[in-house]
TIMAR-581940 format. One record per residue (C-alpha): residue in three letters; chain; y, z, x. Coordinates in steps of 0.001 Angstrom, whole numbers, plus 524288, in hexadecimal, padded with zeros to 5 digits. Each point is the difference from the previous one (the first is absolute). Layout:
% TIMAR-581940
REC/residuo/cadena/yy/zz/xx
REC/ALA/A/Y/Z/X
...
END
This chain:
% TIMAR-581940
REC/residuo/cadena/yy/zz/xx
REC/UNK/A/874AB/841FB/7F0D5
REC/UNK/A/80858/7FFFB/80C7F
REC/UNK/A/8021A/7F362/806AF
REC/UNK/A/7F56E/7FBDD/808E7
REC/UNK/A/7FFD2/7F948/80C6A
REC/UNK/A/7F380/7FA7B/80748
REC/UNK/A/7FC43/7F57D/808F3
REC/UNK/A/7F33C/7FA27/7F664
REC/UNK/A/8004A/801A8/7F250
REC/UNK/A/7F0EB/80015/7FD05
REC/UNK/A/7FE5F/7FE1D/7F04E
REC/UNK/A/7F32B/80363/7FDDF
REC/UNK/A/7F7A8/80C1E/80622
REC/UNK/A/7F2CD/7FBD4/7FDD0
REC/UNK/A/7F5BF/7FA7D/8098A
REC/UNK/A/808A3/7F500/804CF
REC/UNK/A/80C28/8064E/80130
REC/UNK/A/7FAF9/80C7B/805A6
REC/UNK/A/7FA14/7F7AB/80A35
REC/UNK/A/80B4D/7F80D/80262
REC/UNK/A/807EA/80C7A/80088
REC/UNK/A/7F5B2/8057C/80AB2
REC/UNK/A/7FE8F/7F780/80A0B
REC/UNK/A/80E87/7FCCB/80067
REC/UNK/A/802F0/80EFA/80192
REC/UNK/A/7F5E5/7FF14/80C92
REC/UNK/A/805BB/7F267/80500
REC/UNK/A/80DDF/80509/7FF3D
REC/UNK/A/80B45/80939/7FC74
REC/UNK/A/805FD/7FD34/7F47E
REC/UNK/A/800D3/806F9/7F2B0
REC/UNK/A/7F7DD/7FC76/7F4C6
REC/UNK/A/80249/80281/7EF93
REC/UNK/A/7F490/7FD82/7F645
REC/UNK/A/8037A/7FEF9/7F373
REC/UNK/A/7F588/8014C/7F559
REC/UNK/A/7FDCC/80168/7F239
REC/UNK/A/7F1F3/80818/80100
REC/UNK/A/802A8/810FB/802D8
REC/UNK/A/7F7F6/7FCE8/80B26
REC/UNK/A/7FE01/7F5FD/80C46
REC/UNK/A/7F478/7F820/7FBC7
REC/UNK/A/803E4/7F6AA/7F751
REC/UNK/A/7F66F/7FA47/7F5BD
REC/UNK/A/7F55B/809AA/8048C
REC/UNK/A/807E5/809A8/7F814
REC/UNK/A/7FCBE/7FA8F/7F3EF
REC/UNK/A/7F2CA/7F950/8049D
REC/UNK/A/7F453/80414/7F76B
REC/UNK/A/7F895/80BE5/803D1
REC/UNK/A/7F2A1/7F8B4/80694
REC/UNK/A/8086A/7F6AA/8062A
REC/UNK/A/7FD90/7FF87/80EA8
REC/UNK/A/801E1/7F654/80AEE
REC/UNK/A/7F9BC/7F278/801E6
REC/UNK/A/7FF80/800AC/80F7E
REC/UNK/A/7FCCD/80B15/80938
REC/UNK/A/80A10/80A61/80100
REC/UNK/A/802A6/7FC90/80E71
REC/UNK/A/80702/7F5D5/7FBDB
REC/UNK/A/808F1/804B1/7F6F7
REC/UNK/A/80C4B/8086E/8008D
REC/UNK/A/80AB2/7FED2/80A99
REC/UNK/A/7FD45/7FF93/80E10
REC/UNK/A/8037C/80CFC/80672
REC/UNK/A/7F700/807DD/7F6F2
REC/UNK/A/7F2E4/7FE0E/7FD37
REC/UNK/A/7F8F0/80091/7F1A7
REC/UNK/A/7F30B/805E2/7FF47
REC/UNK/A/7F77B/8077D/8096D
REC/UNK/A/7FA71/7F123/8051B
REC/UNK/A/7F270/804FF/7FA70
REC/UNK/A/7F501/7F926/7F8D7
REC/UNK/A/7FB47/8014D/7F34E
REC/UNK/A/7F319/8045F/7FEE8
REC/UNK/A/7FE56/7FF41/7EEEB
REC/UNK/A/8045B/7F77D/7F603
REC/UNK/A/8021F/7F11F/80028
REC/UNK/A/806FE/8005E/80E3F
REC/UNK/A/7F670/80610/8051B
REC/UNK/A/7FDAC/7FE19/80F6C
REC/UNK/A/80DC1/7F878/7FF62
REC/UNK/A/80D53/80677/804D1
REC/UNK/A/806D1/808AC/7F4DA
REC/UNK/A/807A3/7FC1A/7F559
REC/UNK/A/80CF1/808C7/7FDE1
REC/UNK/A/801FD/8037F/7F1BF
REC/UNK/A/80AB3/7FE54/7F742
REC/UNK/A/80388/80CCE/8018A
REC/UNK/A/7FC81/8018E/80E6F
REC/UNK/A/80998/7F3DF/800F3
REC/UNK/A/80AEC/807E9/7F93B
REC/UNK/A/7FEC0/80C95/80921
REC/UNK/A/80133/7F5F8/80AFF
REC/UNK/A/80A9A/7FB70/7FD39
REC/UNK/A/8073B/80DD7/7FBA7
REC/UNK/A/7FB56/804C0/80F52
REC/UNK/A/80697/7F2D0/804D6
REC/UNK/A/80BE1/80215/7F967
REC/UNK/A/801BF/80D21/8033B
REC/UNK/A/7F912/801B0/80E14
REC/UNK/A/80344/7F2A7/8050E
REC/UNK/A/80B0A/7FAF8/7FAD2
REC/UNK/A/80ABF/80A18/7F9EF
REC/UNK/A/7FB1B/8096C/80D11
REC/UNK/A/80667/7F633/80807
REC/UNK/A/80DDA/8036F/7FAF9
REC/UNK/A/80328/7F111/7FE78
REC/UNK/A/7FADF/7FCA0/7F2EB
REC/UNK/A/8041E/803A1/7F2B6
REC/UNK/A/7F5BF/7FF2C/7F4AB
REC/UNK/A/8085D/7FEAB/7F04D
REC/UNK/A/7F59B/80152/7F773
REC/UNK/A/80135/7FCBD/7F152
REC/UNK/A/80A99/7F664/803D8
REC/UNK/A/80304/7F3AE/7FC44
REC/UNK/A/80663/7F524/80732
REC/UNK/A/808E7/7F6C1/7F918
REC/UNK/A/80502/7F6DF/809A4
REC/UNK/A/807E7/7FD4B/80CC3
REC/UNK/A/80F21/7FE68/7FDF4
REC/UNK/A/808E6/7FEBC/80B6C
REC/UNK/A/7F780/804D3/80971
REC/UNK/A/7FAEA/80B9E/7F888
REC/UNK/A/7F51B/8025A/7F853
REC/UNK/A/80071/80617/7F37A
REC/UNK/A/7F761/80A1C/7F9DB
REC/UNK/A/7FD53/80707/7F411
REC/UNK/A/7FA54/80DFE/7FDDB
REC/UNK/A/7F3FC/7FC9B/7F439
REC/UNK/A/80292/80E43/7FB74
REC/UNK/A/80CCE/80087/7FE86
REC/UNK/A/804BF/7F2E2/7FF87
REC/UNK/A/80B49/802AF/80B23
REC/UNK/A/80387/7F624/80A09
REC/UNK/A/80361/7FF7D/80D9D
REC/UNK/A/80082/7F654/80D14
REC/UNK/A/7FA14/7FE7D/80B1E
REC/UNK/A/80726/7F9C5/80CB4
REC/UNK/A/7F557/7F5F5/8062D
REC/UNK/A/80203/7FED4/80DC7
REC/UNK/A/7F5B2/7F573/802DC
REC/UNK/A/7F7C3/7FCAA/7F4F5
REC/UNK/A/7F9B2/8003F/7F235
REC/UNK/A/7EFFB/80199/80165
REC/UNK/A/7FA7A/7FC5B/7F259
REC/UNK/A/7F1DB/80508/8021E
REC/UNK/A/7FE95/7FD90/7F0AA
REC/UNK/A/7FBEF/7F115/8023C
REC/UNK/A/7F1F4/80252/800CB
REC/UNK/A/800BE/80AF1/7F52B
REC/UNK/A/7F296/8012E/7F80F
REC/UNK/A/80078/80042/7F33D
REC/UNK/A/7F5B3/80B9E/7F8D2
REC/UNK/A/7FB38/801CA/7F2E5
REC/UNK/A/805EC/80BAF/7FBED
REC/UNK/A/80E6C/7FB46/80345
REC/UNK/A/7FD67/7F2F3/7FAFF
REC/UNK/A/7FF8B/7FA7B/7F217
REC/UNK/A/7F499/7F877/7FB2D
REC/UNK/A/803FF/7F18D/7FCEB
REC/UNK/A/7F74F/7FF08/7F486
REC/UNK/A/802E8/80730/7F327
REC/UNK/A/7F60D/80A4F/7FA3E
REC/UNK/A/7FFB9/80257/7F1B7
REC/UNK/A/80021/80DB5/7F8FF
REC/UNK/A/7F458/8089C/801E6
REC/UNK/A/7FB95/7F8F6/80D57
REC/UNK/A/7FD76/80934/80B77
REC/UNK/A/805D6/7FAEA/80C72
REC/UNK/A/801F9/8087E/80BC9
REC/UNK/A/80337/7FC63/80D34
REC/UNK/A/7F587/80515/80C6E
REC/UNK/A/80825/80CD7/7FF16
REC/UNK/A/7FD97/80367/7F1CB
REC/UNK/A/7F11D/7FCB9/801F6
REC/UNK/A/7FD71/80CFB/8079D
REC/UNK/A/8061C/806F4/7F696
REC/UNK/A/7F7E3/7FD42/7F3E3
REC/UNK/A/7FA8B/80ED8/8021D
REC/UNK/A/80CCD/80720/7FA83
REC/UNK/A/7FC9F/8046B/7F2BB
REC/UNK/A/8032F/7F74E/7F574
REC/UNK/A/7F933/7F3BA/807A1
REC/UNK/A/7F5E4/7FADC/7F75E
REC/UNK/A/7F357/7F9EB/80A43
REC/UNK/A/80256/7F158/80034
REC/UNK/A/7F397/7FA1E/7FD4F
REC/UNK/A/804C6/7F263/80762
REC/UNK/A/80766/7FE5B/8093B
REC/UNK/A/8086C/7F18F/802DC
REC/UNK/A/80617/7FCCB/80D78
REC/UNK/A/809F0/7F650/80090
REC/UNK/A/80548/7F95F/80BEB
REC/UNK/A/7F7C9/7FB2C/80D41
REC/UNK/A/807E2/804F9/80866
REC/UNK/A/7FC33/80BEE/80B6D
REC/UNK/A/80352/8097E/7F526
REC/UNK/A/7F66F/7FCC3/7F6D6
REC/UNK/A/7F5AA/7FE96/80AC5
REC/UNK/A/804D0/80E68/801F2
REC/UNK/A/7FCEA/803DB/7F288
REC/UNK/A/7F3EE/7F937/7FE71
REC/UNK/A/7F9AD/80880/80C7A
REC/UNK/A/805BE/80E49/7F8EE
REC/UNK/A/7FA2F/7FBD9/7F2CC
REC/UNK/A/7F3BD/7FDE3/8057C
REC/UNK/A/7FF3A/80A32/80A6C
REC/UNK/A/80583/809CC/7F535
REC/UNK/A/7F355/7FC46/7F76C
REC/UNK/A/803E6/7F771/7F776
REC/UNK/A/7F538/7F5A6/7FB49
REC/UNK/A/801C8/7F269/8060B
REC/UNK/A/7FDF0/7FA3B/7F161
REC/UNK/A/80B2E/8085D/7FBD1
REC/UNK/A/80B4D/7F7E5/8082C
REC/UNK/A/80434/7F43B/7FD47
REC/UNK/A/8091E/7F83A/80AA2
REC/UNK/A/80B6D/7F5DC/7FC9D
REC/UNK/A/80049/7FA2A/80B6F
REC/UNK/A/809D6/7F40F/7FFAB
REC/UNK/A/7FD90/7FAA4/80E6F
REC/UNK/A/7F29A/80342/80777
REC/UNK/A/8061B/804F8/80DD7
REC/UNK/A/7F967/7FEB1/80DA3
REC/UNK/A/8026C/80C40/8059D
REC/UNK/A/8014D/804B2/80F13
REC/UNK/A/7F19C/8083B/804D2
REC/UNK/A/80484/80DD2/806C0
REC/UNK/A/7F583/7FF0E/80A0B
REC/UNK/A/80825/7F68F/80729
REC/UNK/A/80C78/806DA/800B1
REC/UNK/A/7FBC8/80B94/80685
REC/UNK/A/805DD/803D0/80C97
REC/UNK/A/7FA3F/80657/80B69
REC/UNK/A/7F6D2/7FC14/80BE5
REC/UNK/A/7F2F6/801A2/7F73B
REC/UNK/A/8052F/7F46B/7F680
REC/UNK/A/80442/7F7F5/80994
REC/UNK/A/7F5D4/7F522/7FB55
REC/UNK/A/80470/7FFF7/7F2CF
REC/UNK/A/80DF1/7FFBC/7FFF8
REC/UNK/A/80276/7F7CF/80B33
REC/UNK/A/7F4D6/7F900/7FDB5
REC/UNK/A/8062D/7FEC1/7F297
REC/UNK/A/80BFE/7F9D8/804F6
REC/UNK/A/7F81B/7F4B3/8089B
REC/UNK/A/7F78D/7FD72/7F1BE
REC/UNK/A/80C86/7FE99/7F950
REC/UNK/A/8053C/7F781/80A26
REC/UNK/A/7F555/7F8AD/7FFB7
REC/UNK/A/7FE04/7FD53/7F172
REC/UNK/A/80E36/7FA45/80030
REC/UNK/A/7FDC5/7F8DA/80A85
REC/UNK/A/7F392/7F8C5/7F7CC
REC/UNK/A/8017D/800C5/7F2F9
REC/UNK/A/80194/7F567/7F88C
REC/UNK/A/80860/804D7/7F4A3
REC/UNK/A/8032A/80D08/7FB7E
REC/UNK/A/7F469/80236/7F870
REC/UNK/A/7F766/7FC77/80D25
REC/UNK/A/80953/808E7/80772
REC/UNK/A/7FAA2/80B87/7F523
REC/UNK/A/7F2FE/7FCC1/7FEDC
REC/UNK/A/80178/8016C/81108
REC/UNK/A/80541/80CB0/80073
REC/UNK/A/7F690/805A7/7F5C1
REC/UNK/A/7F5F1/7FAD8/8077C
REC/UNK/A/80377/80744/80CA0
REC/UNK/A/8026D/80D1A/7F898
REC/UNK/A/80F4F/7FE1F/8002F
REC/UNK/A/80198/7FEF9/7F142
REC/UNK/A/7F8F1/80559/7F4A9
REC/UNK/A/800F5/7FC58/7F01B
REC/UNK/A/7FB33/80958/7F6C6
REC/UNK/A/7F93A/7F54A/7F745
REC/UNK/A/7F8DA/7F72F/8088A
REC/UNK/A/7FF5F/7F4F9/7F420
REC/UNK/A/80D8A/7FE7A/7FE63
REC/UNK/A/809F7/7F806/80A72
REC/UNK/A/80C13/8088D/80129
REC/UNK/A/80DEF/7FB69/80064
REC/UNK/A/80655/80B4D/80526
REC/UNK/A/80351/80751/80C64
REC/UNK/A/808D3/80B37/8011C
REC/UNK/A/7FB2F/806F3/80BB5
REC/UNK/A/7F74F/80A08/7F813
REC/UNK/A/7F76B/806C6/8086B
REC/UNK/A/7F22E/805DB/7FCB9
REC/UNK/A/7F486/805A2/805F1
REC/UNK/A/7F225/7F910/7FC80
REC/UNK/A/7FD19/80D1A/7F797
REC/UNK/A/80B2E/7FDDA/7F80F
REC/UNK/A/7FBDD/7F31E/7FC13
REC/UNK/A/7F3F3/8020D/7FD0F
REC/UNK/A/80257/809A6/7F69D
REC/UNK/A/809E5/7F77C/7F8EA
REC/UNK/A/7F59E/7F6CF/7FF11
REC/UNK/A/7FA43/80811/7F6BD
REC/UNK/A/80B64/7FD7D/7F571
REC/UNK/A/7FA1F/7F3AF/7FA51
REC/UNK/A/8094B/80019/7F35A
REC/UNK/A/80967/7F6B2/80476
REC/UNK/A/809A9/7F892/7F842
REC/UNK/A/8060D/7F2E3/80702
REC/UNK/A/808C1/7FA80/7F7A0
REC/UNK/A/80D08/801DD/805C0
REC/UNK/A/80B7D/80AAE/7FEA5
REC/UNK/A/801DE/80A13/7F4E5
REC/UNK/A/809F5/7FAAD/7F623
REC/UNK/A/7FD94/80BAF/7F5C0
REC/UNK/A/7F80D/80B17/7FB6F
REC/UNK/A/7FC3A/800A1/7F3D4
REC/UNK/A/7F708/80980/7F7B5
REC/UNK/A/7F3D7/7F9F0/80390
REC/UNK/A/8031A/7F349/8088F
REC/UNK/A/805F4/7FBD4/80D7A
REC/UNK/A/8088B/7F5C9/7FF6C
REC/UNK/A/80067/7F7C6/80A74
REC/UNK/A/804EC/7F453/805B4
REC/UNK/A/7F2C4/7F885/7FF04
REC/UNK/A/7FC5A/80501/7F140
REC/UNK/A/7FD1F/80E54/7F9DF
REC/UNK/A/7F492/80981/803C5
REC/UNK/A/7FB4B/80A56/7F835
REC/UNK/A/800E4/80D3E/803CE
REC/UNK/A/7F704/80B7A/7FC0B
REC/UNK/A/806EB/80B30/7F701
REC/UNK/A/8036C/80C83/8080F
REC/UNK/A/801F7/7F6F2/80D78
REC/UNK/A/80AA8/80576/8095C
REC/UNK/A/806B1/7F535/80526
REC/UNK/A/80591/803A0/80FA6
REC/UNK/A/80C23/7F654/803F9
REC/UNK/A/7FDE1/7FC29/80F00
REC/UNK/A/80677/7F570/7FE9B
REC/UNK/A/80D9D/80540/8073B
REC/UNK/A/8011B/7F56E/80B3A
REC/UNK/A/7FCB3/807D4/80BFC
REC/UNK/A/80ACE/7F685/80780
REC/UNK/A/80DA6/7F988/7FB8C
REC/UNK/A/7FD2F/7F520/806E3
REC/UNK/A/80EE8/7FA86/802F2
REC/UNK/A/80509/7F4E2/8056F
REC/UNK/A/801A6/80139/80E9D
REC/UNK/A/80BE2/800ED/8078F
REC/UNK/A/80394/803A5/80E30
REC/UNK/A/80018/80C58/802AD
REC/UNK/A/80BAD/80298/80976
REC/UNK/A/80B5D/7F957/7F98D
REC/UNK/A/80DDF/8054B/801F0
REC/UNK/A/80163/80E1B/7FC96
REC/UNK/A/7F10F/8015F/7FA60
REC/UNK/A/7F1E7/7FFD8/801FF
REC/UNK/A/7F5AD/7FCBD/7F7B0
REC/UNK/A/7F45C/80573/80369
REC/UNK/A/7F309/7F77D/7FCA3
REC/UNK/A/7F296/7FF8B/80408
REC/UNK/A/7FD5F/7F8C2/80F22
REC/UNK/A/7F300/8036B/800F8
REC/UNK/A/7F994/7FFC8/7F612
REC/UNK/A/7FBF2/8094F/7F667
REC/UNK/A/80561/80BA3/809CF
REC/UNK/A/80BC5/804C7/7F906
REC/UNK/A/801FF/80AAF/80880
REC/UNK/A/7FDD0/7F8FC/80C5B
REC/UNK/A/809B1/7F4CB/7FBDD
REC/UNK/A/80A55/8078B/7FB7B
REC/UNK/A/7FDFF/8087E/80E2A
REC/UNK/A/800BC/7F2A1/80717
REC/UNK/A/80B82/7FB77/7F70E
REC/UNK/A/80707/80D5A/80745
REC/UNK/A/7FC0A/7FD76/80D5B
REC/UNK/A/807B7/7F329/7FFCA
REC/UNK/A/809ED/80422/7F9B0
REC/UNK/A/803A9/80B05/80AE9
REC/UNK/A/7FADF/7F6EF/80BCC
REC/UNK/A/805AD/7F1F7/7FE81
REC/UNK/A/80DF1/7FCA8/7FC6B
REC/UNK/A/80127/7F39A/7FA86
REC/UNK/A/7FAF1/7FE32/7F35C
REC/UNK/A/7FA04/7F0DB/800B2
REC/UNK/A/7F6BC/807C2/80ADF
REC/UNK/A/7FE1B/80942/7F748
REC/UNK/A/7FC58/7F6E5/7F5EE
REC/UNK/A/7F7CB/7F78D/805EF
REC/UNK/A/7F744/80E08/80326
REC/UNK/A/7FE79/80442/7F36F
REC/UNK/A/7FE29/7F2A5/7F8DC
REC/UNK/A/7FD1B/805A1/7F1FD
REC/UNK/A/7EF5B/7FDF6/7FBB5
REC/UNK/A/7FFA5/7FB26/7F313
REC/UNK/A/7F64B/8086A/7F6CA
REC/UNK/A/7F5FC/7F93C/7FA42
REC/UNK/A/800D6/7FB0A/7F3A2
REC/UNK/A/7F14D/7FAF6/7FD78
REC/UNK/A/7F575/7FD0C/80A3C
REC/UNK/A/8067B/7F4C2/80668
REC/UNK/A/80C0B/80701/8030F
REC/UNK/A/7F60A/80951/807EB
REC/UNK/A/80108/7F470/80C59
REC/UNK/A/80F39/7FF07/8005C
REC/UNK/A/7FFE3/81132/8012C
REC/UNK/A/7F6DE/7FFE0/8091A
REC/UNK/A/807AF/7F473/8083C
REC/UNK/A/80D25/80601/7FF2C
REC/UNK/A/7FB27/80C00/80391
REC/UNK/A/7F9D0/7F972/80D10
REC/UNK/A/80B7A/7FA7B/8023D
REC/UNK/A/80804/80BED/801D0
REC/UNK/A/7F603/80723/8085C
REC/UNK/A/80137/7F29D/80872
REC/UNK/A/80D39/80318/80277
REC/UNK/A/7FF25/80E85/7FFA0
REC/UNK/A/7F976/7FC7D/80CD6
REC/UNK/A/80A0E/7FA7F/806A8
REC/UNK/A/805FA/80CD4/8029E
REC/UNK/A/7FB34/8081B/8087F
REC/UNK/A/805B4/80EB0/7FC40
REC/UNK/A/7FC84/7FAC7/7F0EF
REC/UNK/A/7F1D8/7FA87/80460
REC/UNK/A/8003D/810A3/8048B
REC/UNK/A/804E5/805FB/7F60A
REC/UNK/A/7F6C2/7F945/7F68F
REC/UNK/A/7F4BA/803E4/80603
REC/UNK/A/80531/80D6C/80263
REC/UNK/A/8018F/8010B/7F04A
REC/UNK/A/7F762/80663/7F755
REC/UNK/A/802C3/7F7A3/7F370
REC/UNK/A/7FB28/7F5E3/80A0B
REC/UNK/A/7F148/8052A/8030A
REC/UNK/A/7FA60/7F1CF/80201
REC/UNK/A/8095B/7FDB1/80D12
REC/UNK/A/7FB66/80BF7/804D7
REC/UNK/A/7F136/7FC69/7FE5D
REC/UNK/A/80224/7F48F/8063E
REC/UNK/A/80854/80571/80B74
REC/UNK/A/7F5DA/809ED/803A0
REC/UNK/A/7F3DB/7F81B/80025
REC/UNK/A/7F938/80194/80CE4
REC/UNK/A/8026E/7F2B8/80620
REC/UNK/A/7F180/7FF8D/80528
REC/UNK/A/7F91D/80151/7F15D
REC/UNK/A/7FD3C/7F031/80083
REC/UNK/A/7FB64/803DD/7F22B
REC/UNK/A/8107D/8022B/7FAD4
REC/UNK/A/804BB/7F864/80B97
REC/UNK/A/7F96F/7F48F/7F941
REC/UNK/A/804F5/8026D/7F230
REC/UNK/A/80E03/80074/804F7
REC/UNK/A/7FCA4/7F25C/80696
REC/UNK/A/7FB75/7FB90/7F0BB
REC/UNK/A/80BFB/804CB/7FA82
REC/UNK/A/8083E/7F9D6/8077B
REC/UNK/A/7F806/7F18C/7FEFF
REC/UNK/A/7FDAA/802FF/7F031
REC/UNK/A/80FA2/803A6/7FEB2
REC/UNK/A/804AE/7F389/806E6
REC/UNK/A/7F6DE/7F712/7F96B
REC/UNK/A/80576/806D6/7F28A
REC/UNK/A/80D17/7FCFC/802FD
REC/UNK/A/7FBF0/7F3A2/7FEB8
REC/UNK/A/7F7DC/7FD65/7F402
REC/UNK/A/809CF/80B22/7F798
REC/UNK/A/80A4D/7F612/7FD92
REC/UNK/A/7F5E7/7F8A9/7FA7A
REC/UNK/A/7FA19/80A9F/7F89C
REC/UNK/A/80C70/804BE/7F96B
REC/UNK/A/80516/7F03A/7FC3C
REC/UNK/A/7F3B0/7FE6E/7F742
REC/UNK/A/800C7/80F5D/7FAEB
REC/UNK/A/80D07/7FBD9/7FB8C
END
């Protein structure tokens, strides 16, 4: 490769570095370089399984300039009557049409694909070619945007922690839809392991591709509360339940008693669902589903509790809490890929770089887009700081108040600006400032519930520090 020059060196093109890359193209004029390993923009959707789709509606996803989705309902299926859900693959030709119609048609941005970046030395960033191993620099005139930070992790790139003896069938979600090439003897079981959003994922295609409830059996490690769709939707018609959301969540923090309580609360006012009513769950990772979805999981009864997989052996499950035995001919599926690398968190303008995290969360895309905006509008970077104070991702159900705080927080001081109080609102990753800003100010009915938020979010201010002393 030649040598390079750019003003942001953007490692990473996948959703958080191609919305980074976005809205600082709008907010601005300087040149951008992504480097990234994938052939294509996209990141880990490239090597996401093929049933994979997104947790949230599509209007909320992507970068900012260029909408995902048609903004229409879906009228079948599980989501039915809710906002649509972009595929996996829908996802991927999004991001291809970004790349090329957005950001490359600009003439300042430069997209290396199948490149991988080594390191900054003197001021320059090094690179290597994964095909043929050559390497070249690139002269950073500003700064180094790692958008890997909040990189997923996904089965079929990620190896299982547990080891599987000789003549055990393991394949990840991406090898289970194609058991119909010739050769593939018919599992007659079929084992999920892990608790996380992807094996909720593959317990709704087993079932909805036929297979018999009493076929499945679920190693499920941590029981997980998990977010209900209904009240993310955006648009007028759902005002009710996704601000009204918001003031129920504000107000369950602001009463509960413990974390537990603060649950049982939000389950009680539709906010939060569990698929097995009998069991407590300890973990929160922002998975999202719609009512349908659980109810059908309910229907997988066969569920083993006792801990991680430590080994799979003809016959057994070994696990940390004792051994299980397995039917003969069952096709064990590893979910158990951590959907986030949950890292310690650091500021994210320090000299010469940015770090990218979540500050509202669990919008990726509309973080990393905010992340941009400051980054183009305000020059010093304790200011800069102090507006995108990093949210700290959940770990288990208690870390679900100090999220939900932090994120507060930064829309408190979003606030105090007035062009950023209008360019949020103006933002489509953002469709929750726009409901509110175009509520007719004479519906008493929404007026009202704004009036409740704001009470319930003060008074939760108060009783969170609380909350998250005894969670810890």
């Amino acid at each position: 490769m030649a040598p390079l020059e750019t003003d942001y060196l953007v490692v990473g093109a996948g959703a958080t570095g191609l919305a980074f890359a976005d809205t600082l193209l709008q907010q601005g004029n300087a040149h951008i370089t992504l480097v990234d390993l994938h052939a294509k923009p996209g990141g880990h959707w490239n090597d996401a399984y093929p049933f994979v789709a997104l947790h949230q509606p599509s209007a909320f996803y992507g970068v900012n300039s260029l909408a995902l989705g048609t903004g229409r309902k879906d009228t079948m299926g599980h989501n039915a009557g809710l906002y649509e859900l972009a595929s996996g693959a829908e996802v991927c030709g999004y991001f291809q049409q970004v790349m090329q119609q957005q950001l490359l048609a600009s003439g300042r941005v430069q997209h290396l694909p199948m490149t991988r970046f080594l390191g900054m030395a003197d001021g320059a960033g090094r690179i290597a070619s994964v095909l043929s191993g050559a390497q070249s620099q690139i002269t950073v005139r500003r700064k180094v945007v790692d958008a890997r930070w909040f990189s997923p992790s996904v089965p079929a790139t990620t190896r299982p922690k547990f080891s599987v003896a000789p003549g055990v069938r393991l394949v990840t979600p991406t090898g289970l839809t194609q058991l119909w090439q010739a050769g593939q003897d018919r599992p007659s079981h079929f084992c999920i392991l892990g608790a996380g959003k992807t094996a909720m994922d593959v317990g709704v295609w087993l079932l909805s591709c036929g297979v018999p409830p009493d076929a499945i059996r679920w190693v499920m490690p941590r029981d997980s509360w998990v977010v209900n769709r209904l009240t993310t939707q955006p648009g007028e018609e759902f005002f009710m339940q996704s601000i009204g959301g918001q003031v129920q969540q504000m107000k369950a923090i602001a009463e509960a008693t413990d974390a537990v309580d603060l649950f049982e609360r939000l389950e009680a006012s539709g906010q939060m669902l569990r698929i097995d009513r009998m069991q407590l769950p300890r973990m929160f990772h922002y998975a999202t589903l719609s009512e349908g979805e659980v109810q059908l999981l309910r229907q997988i009864t066969q569920v083993i509790r006792k801990g991680r997989v430590q080994a799979i052996e003809a016959g057994a499950l070994v696990l940390d809490q004792g051994r299980e035995a397995m039917d003969a001919g069952t096709l064990y599926i590893d979910c158990t890929a951590s959907a986030v690398d949950v890292r310690a968190m650091e500021p994210m303008f320090q000299p010469g770089r940015i770090l990218p995290q979540l500050v509202r969360a669990p919008l990726v895309s509309f973080s990393a887009a905010i992340c941009a905006y400051v980054e183009a509008n305000f020059d010093d970077d304790a200011v800069k700081n102090r507006l995108c104070t990093p949210v700290p991702f959940p770990r288990s159900v208690g870390g679900y108040v100090a999220a939900t705080m932090a994120s507060l927080a930064n829309q408190m001081r979003w606030g105090e600006h007035k062009a950023m109080r209008s360019w949020i609102r103006d933002s489509r990753l953002d469709g929750f400032g726009k409901m509110v800003a175009g509520i007719d100010r004479n519906d008493a009915e929404k007026t009202a519930l704004l009036g409740e938020l704001r009470h319930y979010g003060a008074a939760a201010i108060g009783n969170a520090k609380r909350l998250i002393a005894a969670a810890d």
